[in-house]
C-alpha positions in Angstrom: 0.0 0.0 0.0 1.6 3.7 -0.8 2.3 5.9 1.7 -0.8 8.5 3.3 1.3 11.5 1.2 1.8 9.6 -2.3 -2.1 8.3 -1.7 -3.3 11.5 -1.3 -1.9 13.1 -4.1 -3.1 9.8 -6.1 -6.4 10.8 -4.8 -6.4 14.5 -5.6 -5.2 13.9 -8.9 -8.7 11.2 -9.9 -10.6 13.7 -8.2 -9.6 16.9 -10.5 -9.6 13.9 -13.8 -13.3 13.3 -13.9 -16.4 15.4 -12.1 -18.3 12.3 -9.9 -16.1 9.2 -8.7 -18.0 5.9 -7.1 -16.5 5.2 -3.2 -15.9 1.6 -4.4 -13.9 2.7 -8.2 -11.8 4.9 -6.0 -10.9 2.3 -3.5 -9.8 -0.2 -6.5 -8.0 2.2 -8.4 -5.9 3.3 -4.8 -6.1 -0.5 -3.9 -7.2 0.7 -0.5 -10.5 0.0 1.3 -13.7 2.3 1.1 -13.1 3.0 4.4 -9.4 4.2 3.7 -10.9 6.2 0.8 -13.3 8.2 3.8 -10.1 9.4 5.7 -8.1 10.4 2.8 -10.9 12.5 1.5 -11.4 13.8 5.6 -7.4 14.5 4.9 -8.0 16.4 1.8 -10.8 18.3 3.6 -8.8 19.9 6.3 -5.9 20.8 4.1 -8.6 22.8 2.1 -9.9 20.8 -0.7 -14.1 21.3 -1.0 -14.9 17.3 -1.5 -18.4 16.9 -1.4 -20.3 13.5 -0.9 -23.1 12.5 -3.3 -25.9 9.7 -2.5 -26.9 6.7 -4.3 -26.1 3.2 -5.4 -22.9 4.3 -6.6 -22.3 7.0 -3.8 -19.0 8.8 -4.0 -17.1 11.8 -4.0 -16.7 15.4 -5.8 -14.0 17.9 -6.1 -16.5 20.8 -6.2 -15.9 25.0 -5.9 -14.6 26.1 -2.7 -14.1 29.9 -1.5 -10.5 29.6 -1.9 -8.1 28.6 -4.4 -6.4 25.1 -2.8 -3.1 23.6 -4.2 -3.8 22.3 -7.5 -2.3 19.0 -8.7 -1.2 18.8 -12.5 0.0 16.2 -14.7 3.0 16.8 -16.8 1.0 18.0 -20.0 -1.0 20.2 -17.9 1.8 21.8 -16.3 3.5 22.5 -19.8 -0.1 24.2 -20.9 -0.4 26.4 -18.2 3.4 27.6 -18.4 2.9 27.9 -22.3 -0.2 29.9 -21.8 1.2 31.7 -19.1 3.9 33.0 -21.0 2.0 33.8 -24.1 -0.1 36.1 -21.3 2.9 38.1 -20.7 2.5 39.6 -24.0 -0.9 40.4 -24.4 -1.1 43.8 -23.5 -3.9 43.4 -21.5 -2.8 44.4 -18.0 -2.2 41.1 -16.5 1.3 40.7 -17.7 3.0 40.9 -14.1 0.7 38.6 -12.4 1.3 36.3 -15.3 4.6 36.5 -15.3 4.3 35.8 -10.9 2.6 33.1 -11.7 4.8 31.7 -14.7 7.5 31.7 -12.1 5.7 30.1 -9.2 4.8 27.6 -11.9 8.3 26.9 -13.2 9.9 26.5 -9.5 8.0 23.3 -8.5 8.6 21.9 -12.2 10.6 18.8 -12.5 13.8 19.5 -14.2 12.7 17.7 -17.9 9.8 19.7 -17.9 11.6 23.2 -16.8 13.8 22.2 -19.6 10.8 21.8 -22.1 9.1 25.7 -21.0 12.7 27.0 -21.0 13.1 26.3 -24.5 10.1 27.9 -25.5 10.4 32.3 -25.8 7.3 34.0 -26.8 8.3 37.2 -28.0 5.7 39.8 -29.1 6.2 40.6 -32.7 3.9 44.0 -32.7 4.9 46.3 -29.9 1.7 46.7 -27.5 0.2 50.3 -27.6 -0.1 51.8 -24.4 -1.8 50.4 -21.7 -4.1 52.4 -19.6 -4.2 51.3 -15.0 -3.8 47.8 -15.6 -6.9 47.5 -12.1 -9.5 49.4 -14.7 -8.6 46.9 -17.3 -8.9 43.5 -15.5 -12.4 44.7 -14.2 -13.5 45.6 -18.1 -12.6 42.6 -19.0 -14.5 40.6 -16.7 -17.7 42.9 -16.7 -17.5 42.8 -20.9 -16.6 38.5 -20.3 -19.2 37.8 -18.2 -21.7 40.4 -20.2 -20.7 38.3 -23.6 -21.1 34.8 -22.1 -24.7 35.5 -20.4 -25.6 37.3 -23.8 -27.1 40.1 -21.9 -27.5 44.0 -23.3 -24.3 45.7 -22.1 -24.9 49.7 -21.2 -21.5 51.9 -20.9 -20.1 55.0 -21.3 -17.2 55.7 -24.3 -15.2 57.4 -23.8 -13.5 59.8 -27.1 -10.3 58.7 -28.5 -8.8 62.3 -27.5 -8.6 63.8 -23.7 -11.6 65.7 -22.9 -11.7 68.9 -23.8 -9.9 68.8 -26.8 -12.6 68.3 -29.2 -15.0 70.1 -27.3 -16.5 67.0 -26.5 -18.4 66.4 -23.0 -18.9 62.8 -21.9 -21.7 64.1 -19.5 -23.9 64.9 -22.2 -23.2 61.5 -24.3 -26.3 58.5 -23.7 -24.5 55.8 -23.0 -23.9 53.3 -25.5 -26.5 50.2 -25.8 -24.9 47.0 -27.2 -25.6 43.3 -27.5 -21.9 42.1 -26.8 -21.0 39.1 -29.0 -17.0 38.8 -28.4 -14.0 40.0 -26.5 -10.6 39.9 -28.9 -7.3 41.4 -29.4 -5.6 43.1 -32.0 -2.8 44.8 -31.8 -1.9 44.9 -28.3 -5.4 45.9 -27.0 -9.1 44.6 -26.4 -11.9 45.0 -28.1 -15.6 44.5 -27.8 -17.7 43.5 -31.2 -21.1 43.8 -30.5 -24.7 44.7 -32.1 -24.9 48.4 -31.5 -28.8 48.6 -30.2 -29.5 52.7 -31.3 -27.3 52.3 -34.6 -28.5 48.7 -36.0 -25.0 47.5 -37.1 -21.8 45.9 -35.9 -19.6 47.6 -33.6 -16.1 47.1 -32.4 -15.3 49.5 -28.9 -12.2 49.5 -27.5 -12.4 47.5 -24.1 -10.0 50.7 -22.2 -12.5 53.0 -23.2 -15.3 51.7 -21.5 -17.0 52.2 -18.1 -19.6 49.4 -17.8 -22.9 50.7 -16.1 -24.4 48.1 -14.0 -26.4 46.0 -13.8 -26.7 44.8 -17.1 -29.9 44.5 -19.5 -32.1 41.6 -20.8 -30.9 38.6 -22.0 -30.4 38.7 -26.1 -30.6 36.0 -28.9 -27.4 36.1 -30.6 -27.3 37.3 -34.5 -25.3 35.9 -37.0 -22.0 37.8 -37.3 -21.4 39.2 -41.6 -19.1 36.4 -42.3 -19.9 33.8 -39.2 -15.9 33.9 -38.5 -15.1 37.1 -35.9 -11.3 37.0 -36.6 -12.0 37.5 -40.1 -14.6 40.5 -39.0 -12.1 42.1 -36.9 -9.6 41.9 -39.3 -11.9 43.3 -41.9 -12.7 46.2 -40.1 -9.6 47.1 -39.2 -8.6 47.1 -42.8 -11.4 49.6 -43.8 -13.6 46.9 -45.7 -16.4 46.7 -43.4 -16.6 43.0 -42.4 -14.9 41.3 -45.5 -11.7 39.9 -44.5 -10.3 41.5 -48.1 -8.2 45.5 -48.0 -10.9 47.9 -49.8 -7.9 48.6 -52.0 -6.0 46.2 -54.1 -3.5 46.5 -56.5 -0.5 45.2 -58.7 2.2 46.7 -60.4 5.9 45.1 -61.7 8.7 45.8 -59.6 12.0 46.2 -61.4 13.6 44.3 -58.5 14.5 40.6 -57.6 11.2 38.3 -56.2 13.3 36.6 -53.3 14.4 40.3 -52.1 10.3 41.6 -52.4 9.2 38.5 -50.5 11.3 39.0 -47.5 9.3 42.2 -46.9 5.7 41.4 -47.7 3.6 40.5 -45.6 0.3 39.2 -46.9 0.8 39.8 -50.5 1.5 37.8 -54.0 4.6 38.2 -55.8 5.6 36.8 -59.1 8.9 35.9 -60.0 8.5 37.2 -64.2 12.9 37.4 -64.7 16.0 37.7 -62.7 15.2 41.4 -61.9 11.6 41.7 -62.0 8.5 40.6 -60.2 4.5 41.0 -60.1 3.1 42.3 -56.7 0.0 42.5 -55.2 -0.8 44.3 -52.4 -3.7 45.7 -50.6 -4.4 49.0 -47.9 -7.2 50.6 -46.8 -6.5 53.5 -49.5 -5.2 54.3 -52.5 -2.2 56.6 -51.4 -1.3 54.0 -48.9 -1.7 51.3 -51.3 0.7 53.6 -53.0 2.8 54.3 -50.7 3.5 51.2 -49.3 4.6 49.9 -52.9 6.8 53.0 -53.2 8.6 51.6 -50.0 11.2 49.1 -52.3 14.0 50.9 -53.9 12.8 50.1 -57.5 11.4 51.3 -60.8 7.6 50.3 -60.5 5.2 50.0 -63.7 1.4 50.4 -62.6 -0.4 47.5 -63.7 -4.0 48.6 -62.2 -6.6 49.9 -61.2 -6.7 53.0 -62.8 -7.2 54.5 -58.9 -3.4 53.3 -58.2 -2.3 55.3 -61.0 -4.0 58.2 -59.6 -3.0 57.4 -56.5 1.2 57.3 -57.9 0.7 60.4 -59.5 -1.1 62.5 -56.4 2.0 61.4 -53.7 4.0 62.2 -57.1 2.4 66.4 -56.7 2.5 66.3 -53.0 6.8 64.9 -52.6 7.4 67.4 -55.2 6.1 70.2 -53.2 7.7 68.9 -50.4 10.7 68.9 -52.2 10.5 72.1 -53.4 9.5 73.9 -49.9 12.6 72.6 -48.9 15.0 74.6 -51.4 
C-alpha cells in the first residue's frame, strides 16, 4: 500500500480527472478500502480541498468550488499548458502581464527538471509592440464585466469614452447616452481589447475599444445572438480594421511590376502575391485601406515600379507624385 502523502496526491489527482467518482472505483483504483478512501478524502478536507459526498447506489465523491483557491495538482501536460499559456499572457497587453509572469514563475519553480527544460526552451516574444496600456486595475475589471456580459448574452450599457482627452474636441462625456450593445466577443488586435457587438440605437456591428469603456451596472435583458457578416469574428475584426467593413479582403488592391528581384520583395511582404517574371523583375499585389497608402507602401522598395492597375493606383502614384514634389521644393 503507498504511503498516506503519495495516496493522497493519487487521490487528488482522480478527483480533478473526472467530475463524480464511485467510493468503491476509488478504493480499486488506490487499492485501499472504502473506508481508507473516507479518511483520505477527511485528509483532503482539512488541508482545504471542497470534496463533497453525493448519495446513491454508486455513492461517492466530488472535487467541487470552494471559497478559496487550494493547491492544484497537475499532470505533466498540464503543467507544460499552463506555463505555455502563461507566458504567451505576458504579451498580451492586457494588463495582466506581471501577475502572469508571478505566476509563470511560481509555476516553473516546483517543475521537474525535464519539464523546466521543455518551458525554458520555448520564448514567446511579441512581434507587434503593444500600444499603451491604460491602470492595468481598470482593465482587468472591463474585461470581466465585458466577459461575463458576452457569455450571459445580456445588453451591455457603458459610457465611451473619445479617442482624444476631454476637452480637446470640445466634447463632453456628461452629455453623451450611454452606448447600448448586445456584446458578442471579447478579442485582441494589436496589443489591445476589443468588444464586437450589435450596437442597439445604430443597428449595425460595432467594435469599442475594451479601455475606453465604463460598464454601467447591472446589465440588461438577455439577447438572442445574430449571426455575425461572415460567421468567423477573426475575419470581421480583421476586416474592419482594414477599412472593408466585415470582409476579410483591404478595400484597395493592386499590382504593379517591380523592377527588383522576387526573393528580395518576398522577404518584406507581408500578406501579399509576388511573381517571379525574370532575374530582376517581379509582379506584386498588395492591398491597404487607401489608395495613397496602397501607394505608398509599394513605393517603399527601392525600384522602378510600372502600374499595372486599377486606374485609382495610378492616380493614386501620380497625387503622392504632386504632393513629394512640393515637399521637395518647400525645402530649397
Amino acid at each position: 500500500m503507498p504511503k498516506t502523502s503519495a495516496r493522497l496526491l493519487s487521490l487528488l489527482s482522480l478527483l480533478q480527472a473526472r467530475r463524480d467518482w464511485p467510493s468503491a472505483l476509488l478504493a480499486e483504483r488506490l487499492d485501499v478500502s472504502p473506508r481508507t478512501v473516507r479518511r483520505d478524502v477527511d485528509r483532503l478536507r482539512e488541508l482545504g480541498y471542497p470534496i463533497v459526498a453525493f448519495k446513491g447506489p454508486d455513492g461517492g465523491y466530488r472535487l467541487d468550488a470552494g471559497t478559496e483557491l487550494p493547491p492544484l495538482l497537475f499532470d505533466d501536460e498540464q503543467a507544460v499548458a499552463l506555463a505555455i499559456a502563461l507566458q504567451i499572457a505576458t504579451t498580451t497587453g492586457a494588463g495582466i502581464e506581471e501577475a502572469a509572469m508571478r505566476a509563470l514563475t511560481t509555476v516553473r519553480q516546483v517543475m521537474p527538471a525535464r519539464l523546466r527544460r521543455r518551458i525554458d526552451a520555448l520564448q514567446v516574444t511579441a512581434v507587434e509592440r503593444p500600444a499603451p496600456q491604460p491602470d492595468p486595475q481598470v482593465e482587468s475589471g472591463a474585461l470581466m464585466t465585458l466577459s461575463a456580459a458576452v457569455h450571459a448574452r445580456e445588453v451591455l450599457r457603458f459610457d465611451y469614452a473619445p479617442a482624444s482627452p476631454p476637452g480637446d474636441d470640445g466634447h463632453d462625456p456628461a452629455a453623451t447616452p450611454p452606448r447600448r450593445v448586445q456584446p458578442h466577443h471579447l478579442v485582441t488586435w494589436g496589443g489591445r481589447w476589443y468588444l464586437v457587438a450589435w450596437d442597439l440605437d445604430r443597428e449595425d456591428w460595432r467594435t469599442f475599444r475594451a479601455d475606453r469603456i465604463t460598464p454601467r451596472i447591472p446589465t440588461g435583458p438577455r439577447f438572442t445572438p445574430r449571426e455575425l457578416p461572415g460567421g468567423d469574428v477573426a475575419a470581421f475584426v480583421a476586416g474592419k480594421f482594414r477599412g472593408s467593413d466585415g470582409s476579410d479582403d483591404w478595400p484597395c488592391r493592386g499590382e504593379v511590376i517591380l523592377h527588383m528581384p522576387a526573393a528580395a520583395v518576398f522577404r518584406h511582404t507581408r500578406d501579399g502575391i509576388v511573381e517571379e517574371l525574370g532575374r530582376d523583375r517581379c509582379r506584386l499585389v498588395l492591398g491597404s485601406w487607401s489608395w495613397p497608402a496602397l501607394a505608398a507602401s509599394f513605393g517603399r522598395f527601392d525600384a522602378d515600379i510600372e502600374v499595372v492597375g486599377p486606374p485609382e493606383l495610378t492616380d493614386a502614384f501620380a497625387h503622392l507624385a504632386r504632393r513629394y514634389a512640393n515637399a521637395a521644393i518647400a525645402t530649397l
